[in-house]
gemmi code that builds the backbone of each chain (N, CA, C; Angstrom):
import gemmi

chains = {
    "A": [
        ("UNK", (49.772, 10.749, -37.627), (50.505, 9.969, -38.633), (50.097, 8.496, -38.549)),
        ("UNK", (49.829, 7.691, -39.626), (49.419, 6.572, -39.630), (50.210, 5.072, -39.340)),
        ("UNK", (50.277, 3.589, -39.083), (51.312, 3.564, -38.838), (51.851, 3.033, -39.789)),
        ("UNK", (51.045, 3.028, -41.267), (51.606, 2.602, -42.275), (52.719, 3.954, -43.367)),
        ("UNK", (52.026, 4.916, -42.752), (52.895, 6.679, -43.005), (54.397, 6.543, -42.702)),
        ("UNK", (54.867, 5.682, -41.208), (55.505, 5.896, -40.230), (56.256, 4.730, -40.848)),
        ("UNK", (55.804, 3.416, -41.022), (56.434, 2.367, -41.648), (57.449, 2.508, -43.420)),
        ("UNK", (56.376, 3.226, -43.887), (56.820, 3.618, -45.675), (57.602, 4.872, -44.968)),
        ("UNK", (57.681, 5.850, -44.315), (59.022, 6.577, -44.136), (60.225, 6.139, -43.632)),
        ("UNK", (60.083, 5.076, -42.988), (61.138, 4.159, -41.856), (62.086, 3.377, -43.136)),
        ("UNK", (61.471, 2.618, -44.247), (61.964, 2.116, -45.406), (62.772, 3.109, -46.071)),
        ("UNK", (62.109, 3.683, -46.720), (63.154, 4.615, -46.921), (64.442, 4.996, -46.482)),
        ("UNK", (64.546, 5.421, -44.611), (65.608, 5.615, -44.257), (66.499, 4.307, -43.986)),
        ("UNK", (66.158, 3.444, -44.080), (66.909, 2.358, -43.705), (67.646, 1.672, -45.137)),
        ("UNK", (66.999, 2.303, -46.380), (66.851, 1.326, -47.548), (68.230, 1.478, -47.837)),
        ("UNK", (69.327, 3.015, -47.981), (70.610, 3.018, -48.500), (71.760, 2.168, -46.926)),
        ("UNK", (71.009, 1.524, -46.053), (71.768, 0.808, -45.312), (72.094, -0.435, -45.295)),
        ("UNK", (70.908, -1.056, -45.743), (70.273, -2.648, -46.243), (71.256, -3.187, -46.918)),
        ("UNK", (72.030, -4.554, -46.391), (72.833, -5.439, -47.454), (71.845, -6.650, -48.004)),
        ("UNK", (70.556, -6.565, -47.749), (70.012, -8.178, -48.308), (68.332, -7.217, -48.151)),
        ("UNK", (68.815, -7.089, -49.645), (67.697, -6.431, -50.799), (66.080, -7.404, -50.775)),
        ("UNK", (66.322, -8.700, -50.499), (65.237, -9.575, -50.354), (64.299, -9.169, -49.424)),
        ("UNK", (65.109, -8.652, -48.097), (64.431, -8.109, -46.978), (63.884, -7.030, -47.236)),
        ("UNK", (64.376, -6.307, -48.085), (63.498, -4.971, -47.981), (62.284, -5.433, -48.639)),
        ("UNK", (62.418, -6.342, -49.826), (61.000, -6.469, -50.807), (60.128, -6.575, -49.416)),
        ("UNK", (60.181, -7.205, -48.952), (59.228, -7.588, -47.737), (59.182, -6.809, -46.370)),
        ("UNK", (59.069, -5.821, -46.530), (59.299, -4.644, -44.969), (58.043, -5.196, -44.230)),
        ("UNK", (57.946, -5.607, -43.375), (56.943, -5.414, -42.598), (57.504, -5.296, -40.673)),
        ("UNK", (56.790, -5.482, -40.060), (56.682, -5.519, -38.593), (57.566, -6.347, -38.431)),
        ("UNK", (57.625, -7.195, -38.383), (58.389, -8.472, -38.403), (60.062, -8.338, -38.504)),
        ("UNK", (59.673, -7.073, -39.348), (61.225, -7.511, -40.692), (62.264, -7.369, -39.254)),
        ("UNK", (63.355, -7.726, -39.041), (64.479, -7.713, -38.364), (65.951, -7.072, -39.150)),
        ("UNK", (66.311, -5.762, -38.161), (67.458, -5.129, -38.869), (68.390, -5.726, -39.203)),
        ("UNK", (68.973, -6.214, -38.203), (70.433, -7.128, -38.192), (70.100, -8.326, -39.048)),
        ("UNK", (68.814, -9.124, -38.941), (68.977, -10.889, -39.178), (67.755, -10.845, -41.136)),
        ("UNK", (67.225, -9.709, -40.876), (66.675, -9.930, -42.340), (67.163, -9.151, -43.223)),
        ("UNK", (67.610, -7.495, -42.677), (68.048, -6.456, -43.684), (69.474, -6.522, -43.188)),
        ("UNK", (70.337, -7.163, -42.964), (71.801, -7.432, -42.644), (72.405, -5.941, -42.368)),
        ("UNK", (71.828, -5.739, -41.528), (72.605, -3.988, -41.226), (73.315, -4.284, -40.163)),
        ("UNK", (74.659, -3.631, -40.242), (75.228, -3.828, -39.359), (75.079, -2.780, -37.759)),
        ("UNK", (76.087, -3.380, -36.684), (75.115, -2.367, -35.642), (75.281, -0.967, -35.672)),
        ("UNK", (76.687, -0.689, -36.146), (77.383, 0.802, -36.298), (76.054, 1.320, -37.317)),
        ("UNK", (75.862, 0.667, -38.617), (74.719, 1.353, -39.188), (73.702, 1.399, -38.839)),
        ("UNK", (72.345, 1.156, -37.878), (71.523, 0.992, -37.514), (71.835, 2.115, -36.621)),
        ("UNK", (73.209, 3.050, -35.823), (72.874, 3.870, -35.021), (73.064, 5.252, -36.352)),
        ("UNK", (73.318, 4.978, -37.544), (73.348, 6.268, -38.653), (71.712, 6.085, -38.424)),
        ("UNK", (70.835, 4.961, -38.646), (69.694, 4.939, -39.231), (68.729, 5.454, -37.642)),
        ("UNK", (69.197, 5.345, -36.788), (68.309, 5.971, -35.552), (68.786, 7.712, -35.475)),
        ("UNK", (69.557, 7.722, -36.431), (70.108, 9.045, -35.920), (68.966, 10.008, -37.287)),
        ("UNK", (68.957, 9.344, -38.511), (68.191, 9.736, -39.433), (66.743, 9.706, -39.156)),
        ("UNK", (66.190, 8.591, -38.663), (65.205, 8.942, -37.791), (64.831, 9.621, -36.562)),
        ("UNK", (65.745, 9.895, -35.913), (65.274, 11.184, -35.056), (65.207, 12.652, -36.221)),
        ("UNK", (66.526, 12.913, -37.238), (65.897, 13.775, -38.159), (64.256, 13.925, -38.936)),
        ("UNK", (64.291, 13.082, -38.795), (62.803, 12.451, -39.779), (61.509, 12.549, -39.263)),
        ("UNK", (61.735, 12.245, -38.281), (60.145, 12.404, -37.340), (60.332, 13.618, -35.971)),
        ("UNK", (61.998, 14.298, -36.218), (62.111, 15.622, -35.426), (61.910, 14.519, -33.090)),
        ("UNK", (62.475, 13.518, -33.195), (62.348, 12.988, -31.823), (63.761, 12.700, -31.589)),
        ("UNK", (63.837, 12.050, -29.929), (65.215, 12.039, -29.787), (64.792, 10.330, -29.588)),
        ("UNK", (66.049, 10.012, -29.532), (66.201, 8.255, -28.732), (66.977, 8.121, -28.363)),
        ("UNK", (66.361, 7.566, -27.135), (67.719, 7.490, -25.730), (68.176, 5.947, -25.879)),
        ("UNK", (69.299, 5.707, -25.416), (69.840, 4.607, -25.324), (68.938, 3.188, -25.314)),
        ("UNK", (68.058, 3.299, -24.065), (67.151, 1.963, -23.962), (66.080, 1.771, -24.928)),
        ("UNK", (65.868, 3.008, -25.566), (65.142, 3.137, -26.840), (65.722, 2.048, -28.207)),
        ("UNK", (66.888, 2.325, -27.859), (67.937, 1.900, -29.274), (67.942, 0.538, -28.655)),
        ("UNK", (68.411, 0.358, -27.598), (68.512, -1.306, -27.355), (67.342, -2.407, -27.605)),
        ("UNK", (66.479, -1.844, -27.806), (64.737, -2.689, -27.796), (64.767, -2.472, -29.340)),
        ("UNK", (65.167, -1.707, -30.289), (64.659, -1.513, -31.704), (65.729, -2.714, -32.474)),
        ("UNK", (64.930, -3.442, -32.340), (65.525, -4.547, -32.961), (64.606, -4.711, -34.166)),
        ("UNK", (63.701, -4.869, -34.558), (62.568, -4.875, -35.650), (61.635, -3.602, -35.748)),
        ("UNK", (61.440, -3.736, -37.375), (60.626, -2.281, -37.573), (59.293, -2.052, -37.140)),
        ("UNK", (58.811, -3.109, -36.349), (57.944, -2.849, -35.531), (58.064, -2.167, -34.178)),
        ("UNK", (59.404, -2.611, -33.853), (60.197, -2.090, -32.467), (60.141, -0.297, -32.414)),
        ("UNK", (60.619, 0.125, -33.870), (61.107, 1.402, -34.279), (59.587, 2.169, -34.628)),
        ("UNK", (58.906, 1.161, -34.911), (57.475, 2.177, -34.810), (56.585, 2.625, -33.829)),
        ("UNK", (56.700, 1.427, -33.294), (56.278, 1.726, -31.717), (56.784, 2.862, -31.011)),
        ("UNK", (58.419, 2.827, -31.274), (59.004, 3.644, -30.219), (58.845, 4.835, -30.671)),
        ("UNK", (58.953, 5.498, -32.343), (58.519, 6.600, -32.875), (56.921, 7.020, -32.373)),
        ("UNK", (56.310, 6.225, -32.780), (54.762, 6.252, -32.355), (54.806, 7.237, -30.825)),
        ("UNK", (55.511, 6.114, -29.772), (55.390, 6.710, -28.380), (56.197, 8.010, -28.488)),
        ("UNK", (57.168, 8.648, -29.339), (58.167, 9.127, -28.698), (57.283, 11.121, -29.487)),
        ("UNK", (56.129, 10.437, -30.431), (55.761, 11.301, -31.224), (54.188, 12.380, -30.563)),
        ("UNK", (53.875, 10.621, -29.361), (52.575, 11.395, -28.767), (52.933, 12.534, -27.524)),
        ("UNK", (54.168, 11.953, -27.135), (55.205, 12.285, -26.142), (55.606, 13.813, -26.436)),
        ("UNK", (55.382, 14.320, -27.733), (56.288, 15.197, -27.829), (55.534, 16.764, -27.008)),
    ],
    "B": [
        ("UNK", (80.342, 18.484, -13.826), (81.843, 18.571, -13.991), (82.350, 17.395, -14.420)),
        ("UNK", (83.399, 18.163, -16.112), (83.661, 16.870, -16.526), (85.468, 16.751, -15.581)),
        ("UNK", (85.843, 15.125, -15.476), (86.779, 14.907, -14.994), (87.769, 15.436, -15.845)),
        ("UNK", (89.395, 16.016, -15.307), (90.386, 15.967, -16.321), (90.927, 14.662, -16.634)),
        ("UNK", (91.277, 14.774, -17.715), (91.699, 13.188, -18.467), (92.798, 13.544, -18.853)),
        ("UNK", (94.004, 12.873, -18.374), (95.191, 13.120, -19.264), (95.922, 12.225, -20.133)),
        ("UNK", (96.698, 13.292, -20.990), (96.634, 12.819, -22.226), (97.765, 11.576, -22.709)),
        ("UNK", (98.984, 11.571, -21.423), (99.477, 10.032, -21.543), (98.462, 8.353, -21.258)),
        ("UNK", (97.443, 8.784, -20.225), (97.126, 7.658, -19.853), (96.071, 7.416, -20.582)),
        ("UNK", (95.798, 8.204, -21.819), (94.860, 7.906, -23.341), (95.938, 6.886, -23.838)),
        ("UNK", (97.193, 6.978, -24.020), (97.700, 6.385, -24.931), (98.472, 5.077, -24.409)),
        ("UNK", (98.508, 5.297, -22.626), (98.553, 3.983, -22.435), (96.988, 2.985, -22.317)),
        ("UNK", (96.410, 4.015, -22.289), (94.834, 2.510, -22.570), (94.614, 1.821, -23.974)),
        ("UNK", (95.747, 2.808, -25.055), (95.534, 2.424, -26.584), (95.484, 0.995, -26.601)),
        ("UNK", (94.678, -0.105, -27.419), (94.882, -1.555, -27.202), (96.045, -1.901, -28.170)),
        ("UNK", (96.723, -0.908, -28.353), (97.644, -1.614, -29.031), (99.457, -1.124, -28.682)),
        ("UNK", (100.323, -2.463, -29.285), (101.839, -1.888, -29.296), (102.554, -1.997, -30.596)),
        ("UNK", (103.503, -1.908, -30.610), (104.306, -2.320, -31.496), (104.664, -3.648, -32.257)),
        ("UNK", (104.706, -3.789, -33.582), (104.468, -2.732, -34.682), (103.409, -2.061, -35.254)),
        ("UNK", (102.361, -2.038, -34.076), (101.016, -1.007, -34.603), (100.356, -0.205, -34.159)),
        ("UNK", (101.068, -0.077, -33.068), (101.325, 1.952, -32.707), (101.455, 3.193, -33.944)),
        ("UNK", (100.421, 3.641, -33.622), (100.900, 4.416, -34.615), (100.564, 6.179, -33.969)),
        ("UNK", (100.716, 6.041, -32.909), (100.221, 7.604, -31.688), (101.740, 7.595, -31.191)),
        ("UNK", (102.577, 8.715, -31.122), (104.073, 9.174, -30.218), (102.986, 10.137, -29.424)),
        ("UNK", (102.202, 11.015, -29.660), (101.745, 11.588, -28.691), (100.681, 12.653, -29.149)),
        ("UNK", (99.547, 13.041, -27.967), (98.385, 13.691, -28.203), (99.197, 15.306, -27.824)),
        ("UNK", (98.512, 16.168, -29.021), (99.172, 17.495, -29.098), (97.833, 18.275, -27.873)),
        ("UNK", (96.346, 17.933, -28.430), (95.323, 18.704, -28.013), (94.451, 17.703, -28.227)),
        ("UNK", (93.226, 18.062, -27.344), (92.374, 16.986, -26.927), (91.142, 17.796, -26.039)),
        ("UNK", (89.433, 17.492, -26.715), (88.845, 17.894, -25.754), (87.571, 17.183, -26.382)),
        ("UNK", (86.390, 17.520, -25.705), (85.153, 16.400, -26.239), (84.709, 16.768, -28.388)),
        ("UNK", (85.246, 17.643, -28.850), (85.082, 17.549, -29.924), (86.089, 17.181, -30.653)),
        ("UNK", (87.301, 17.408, -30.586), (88.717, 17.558, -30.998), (89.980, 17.092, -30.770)),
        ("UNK", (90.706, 16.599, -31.826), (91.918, 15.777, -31.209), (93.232, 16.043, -31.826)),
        ("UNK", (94.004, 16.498, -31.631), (95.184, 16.602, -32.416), (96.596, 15.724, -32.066)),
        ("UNK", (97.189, 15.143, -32.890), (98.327, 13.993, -32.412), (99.127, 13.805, -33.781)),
        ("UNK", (100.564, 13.625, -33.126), (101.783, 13.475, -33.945), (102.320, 12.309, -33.746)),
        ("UNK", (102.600, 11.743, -34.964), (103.233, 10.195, -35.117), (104.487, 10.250, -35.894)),
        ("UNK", (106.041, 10.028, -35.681), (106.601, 9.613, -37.044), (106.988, 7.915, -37.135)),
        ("UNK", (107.336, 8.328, -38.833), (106.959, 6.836, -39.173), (108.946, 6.725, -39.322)),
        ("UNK", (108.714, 5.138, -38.196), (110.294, 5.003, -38.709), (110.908, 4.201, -39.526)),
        ("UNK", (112.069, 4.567, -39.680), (112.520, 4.359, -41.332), (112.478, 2.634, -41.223)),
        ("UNK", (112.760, 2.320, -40.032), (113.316, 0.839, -39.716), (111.683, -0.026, -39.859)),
        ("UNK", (110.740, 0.396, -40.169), (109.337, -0.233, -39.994), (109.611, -1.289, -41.233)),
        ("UNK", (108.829, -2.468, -40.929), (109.041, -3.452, -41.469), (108.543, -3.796, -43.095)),
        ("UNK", (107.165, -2.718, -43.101), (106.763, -2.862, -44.600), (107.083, -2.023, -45.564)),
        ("UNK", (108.167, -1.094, -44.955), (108.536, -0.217, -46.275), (109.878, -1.189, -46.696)),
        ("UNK", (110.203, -2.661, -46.600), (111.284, -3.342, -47.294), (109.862, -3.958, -48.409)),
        ("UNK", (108.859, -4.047, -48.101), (108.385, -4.209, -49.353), (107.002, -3.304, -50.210)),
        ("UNK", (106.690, -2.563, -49.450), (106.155, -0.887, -50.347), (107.054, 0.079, -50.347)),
        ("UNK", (107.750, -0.006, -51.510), (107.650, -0.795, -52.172), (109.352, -1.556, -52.549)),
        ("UNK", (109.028, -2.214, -53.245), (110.713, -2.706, -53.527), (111.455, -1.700, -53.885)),
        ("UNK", (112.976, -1.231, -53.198), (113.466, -0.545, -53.473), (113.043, 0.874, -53.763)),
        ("UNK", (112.072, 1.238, -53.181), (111.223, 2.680, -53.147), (110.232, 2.505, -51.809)),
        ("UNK", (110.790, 2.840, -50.768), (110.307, 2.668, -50.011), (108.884, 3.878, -49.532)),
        ("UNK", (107.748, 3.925, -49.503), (106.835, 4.713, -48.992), (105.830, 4.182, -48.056)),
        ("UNK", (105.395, 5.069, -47.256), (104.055, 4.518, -46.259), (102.894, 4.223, -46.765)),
        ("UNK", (102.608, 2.627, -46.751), (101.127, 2.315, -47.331), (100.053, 3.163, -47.101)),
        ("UNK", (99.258, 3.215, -47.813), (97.666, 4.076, -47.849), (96.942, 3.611, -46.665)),
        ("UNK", (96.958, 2.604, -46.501), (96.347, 1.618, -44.918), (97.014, 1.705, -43.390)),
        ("UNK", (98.294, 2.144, -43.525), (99.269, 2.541, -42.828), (98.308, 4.322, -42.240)),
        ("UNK", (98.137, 4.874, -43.241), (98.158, 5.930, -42.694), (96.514, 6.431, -42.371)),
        ("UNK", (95.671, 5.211, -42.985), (94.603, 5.533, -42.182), (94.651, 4.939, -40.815)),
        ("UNK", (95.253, 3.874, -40.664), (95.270, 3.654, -39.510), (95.463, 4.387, -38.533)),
        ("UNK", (96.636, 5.329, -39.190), (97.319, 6.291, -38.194), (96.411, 7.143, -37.699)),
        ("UNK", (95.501, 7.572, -38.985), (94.495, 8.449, -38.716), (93.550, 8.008, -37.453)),
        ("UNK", (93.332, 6.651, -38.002), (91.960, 6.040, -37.049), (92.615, 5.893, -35.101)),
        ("UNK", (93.634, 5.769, -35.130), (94.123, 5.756, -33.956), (94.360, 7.008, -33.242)),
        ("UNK", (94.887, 7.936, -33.941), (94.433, 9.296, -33.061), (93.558, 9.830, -33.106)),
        ("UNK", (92.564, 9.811, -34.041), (91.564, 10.602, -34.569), (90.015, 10.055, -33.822)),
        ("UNK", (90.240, 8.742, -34.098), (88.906, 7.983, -33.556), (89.240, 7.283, -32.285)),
        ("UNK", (90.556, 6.908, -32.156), (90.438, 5.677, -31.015), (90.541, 6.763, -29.314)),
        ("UNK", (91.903, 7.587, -29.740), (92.175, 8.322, -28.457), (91.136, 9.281, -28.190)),
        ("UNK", (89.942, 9.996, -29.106), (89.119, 10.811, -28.848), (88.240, 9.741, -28.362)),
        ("UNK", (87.952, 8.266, -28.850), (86.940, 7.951, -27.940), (87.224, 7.254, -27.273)),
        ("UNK", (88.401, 6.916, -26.580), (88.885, 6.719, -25.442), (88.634, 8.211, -23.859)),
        ("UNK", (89.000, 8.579, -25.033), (88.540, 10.201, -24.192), (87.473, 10.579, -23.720)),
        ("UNK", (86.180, 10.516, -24.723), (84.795, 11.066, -24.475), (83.946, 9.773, -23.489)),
        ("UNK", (84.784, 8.364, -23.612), (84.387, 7.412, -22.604), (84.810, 7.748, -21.310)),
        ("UNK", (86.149, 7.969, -21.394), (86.409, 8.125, -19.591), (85.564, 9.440, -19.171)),
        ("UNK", (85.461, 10.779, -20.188), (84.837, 11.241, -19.702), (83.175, 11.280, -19.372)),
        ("UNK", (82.745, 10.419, -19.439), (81.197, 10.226, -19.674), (81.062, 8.807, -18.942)),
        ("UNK", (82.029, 8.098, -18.536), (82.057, 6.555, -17.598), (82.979, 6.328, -16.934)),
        ("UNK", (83.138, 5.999, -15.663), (84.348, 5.809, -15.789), (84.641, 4.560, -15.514)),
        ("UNK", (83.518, 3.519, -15.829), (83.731, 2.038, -15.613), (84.449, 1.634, -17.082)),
        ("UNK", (85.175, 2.790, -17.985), (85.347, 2.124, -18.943), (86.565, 1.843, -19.398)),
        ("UNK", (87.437, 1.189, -18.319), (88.691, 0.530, -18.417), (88.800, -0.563, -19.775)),
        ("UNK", (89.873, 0.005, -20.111), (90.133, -1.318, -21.763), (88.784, -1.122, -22.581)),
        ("UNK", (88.547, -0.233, -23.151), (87.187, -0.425, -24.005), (87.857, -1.393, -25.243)),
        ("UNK", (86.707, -2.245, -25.923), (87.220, -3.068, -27.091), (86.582, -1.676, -28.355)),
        ("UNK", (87.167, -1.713, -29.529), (87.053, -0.723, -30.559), (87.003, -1.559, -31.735)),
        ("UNK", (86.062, -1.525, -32.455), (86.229, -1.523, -34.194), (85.880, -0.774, -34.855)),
        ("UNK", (86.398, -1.094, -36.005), (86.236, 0.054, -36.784), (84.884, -0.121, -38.032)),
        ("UNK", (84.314, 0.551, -38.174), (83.263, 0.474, -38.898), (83.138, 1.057, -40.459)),
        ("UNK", (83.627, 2.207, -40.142), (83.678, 2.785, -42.177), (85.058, 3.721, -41.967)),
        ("UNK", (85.544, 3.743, -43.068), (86.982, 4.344, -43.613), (86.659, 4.872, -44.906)),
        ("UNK", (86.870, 6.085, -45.271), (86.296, 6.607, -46.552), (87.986, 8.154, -46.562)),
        ("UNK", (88.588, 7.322, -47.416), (89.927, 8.422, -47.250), (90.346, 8.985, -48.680)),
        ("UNK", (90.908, 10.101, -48.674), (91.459, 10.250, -50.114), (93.290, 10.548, -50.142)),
        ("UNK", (93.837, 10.345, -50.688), (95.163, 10.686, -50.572), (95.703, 11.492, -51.391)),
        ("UNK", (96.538, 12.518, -50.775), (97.253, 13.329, -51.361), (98.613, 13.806, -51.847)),
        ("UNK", (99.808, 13.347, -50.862), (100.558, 13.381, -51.115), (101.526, 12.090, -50.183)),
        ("UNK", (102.866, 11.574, -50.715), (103.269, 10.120, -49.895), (103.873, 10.509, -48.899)),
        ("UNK", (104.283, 9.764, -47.642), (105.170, 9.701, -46.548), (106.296, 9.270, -46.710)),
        ("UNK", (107.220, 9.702, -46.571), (108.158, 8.536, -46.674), (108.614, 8.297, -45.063)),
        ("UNK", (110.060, 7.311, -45.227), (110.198, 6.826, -44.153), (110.900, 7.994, -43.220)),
        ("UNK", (110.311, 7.977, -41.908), (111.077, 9.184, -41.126), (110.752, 10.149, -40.492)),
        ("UNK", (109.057, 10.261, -41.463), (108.797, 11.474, -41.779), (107.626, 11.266, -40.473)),
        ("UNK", (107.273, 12.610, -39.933), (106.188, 12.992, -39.111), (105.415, 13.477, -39.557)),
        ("UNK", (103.952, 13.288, -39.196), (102.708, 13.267, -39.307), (101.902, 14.187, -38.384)),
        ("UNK", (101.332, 15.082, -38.780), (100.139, 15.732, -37.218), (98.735, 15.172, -38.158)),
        ("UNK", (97.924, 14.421, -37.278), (96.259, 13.943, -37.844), (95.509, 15.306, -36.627)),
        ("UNK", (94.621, 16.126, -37.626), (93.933, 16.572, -36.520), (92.257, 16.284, -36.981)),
        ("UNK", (91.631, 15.634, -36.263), (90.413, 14.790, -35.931), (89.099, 15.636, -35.710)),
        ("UNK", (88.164, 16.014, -35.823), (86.855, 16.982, -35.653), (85.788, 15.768, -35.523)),
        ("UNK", (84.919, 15.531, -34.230), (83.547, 14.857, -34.568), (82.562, 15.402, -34.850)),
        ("UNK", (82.798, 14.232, -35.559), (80.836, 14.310, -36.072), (79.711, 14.348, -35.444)),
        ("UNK", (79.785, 12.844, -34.465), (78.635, 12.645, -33.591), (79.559, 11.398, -32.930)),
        ("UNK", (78.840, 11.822, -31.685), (79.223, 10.228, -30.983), (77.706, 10.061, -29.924)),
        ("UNK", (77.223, 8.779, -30.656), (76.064, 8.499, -30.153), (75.943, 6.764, -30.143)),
        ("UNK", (75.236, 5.975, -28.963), (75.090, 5.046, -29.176), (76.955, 4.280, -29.456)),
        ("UNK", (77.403, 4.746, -28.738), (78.855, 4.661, -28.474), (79.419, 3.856, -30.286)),
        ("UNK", (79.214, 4.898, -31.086), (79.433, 5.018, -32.469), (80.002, 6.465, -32.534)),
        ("UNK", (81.495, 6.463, -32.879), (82.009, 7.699, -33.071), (82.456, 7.823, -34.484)),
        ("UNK", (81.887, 8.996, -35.053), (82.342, 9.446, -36.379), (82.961, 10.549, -36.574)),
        ("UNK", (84.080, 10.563, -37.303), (84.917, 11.934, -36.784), (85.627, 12.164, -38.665)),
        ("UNK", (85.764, 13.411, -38.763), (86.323, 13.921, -39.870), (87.794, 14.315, -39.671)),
        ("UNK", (88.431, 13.165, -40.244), (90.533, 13.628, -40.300), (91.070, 13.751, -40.982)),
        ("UNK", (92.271, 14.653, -40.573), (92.873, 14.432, -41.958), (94.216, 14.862, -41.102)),
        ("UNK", (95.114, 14.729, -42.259), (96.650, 14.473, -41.639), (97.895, 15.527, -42.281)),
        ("UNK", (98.457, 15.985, -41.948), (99.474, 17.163, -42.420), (100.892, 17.004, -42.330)),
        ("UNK", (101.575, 16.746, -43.204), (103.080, 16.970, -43.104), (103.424, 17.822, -42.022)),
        ("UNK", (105.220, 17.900, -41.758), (105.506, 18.828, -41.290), (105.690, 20.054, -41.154)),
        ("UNK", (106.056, 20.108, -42.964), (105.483, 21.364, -43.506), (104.095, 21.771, -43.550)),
        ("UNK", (103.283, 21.504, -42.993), (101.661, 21.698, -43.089), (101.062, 21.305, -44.129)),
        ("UNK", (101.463, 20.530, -44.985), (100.556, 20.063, -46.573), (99.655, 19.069, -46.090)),
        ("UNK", (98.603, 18.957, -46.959), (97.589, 18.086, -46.732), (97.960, 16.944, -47.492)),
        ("UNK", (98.213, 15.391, -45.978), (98.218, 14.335, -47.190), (97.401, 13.378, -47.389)),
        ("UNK", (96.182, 13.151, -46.426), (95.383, 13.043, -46.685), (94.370, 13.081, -45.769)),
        ("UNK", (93.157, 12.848, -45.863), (91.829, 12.878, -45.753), (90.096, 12.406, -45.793)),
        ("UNK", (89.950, 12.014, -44.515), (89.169, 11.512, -45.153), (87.847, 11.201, -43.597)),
        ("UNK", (86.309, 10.282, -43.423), (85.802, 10.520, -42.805), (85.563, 8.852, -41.562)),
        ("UNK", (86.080, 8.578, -40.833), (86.007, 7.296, -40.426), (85.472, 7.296, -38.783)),
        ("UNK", (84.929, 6.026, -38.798), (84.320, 5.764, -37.870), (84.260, 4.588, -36.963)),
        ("UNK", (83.812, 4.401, -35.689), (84.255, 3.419, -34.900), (83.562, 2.875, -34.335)),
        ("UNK", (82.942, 1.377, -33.414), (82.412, 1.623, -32.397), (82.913, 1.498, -30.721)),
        ("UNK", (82.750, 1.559, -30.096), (83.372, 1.480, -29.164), (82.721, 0.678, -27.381)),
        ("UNK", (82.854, -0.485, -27.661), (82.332, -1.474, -27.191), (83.007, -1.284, -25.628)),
        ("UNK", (81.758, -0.964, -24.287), (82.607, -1.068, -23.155), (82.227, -2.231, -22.435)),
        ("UNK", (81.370, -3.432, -23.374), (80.908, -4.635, -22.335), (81.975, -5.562, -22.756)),
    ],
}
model = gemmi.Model(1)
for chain_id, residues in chains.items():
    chain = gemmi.Chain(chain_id)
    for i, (resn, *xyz) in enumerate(residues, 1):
        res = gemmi.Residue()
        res.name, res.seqid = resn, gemmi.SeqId(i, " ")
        for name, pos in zip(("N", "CA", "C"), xyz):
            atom = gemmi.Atom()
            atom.name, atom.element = name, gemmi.Element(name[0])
            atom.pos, atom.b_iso = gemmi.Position(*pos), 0.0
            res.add_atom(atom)
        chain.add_residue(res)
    model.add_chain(chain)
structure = gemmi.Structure()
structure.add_model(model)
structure.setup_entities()
């Protein structure tokens, strides 16, 4: 999977969570859950939970604490996918 | 082996008292499931104004009720059982999505029985709903919490 495959599926799941629509125009590596796509933290654990549906992986706690940006969440999919 | 947890000293860790108690006591209780009876008394302070001269239990009133047995004492529960550094957890509440069915009035007792969803990332989501004494459904609905032990 590519990591732009992995990125355009990650949007998606995050997009019906997003309060600041500006952020999504602009998804990239960078983007930040909480401080660019205003998700709150309770939602960000719906959106790790949809991504373990999504890419079929689990995420453990210290997983979730580091995914602060969607670069964070690709990485950790990435690792959690070669892993499997 | 999970520890036994009993079911008064759930409701003395509740962070709350009076006037916003809304738990008399846990019926059943286990890592998926919660069942608890509340009545509402007549002497409570906001049925002198929900409404004037018609007194009934607010819609917010009774999710609360919900959210306190349903979400708070089950994850008061699934914490002690899974930590047990987790004296006084702090709780908010995150989504409330309820429908209502029929009113309370003053007096009247309540059973909420609670089913989770998931509790992950100490985010508990649980499906409740609440039953007269006669067993009618009065309402319903899907709410969620988080449950902060730092």
């Amino acid at each position: 999977m590519s990591e732009k495959d992995i990125i355009d599926r990650l949007k998606k799941i995050v997009e019906p969570y997003v309060q600041r629509m500006e952020g999504l125009k602009n998804f990239q590596e960078e983007t930040d859950f909480l401080k660019d796509l205003q998700i709150n933290s309770a939602n960000l654990v719906d959106v790790v939970l949809d991504v373990e549906d999504e890419f079929d992986i689990e995420i453990d706690n210290d997983s979730m604490e580091g995914m602060l940006t969607v670069g964070d969440a690709k990485s950790i999919i990435q690792r959690k996918i070669s892993g499997r | 082996m999970l520890k036994p947890v009993d079911q008064k000293s759930i409701i003395s860790q509740l962070p709350y008292s009076q006037p916003f108690l809304f738990v008399d006591e846990i019926l059943e209780i286990d890592e998926n499931s919660v069942t608890g009876e509340y009545t509402f008394s007549a002497g409570q302070e906001f049925y002198k104004g929900h409404f004037k001269d018609s007194p009934i239990t607010p819609g917010v009133i009774l999710t609360e009720c919900m959210a306190q047995i349903g979400v708070v004492c089950l994850g008061i529960f699934l914490l002690k059982k899974s930590d047990s550094d987790s004296e006084n957890p702090k709780i908010a509440l995150s989504s409330s999505e309820v429908e209502y069915f029929k009113p309370v009035y003053p007096g009247e007792t309540v059973k909420v029985i609670s089913e989770k969803i998931y509790f992950r990332f100490n985010k508990l989501k649980c499906k409740v709903e609440m039953f007269s004494s006669k067993g009618e459904l009065i309402c319903k609905g899907t709410i969620a919490g988080m449950m902060l032990t730092k």
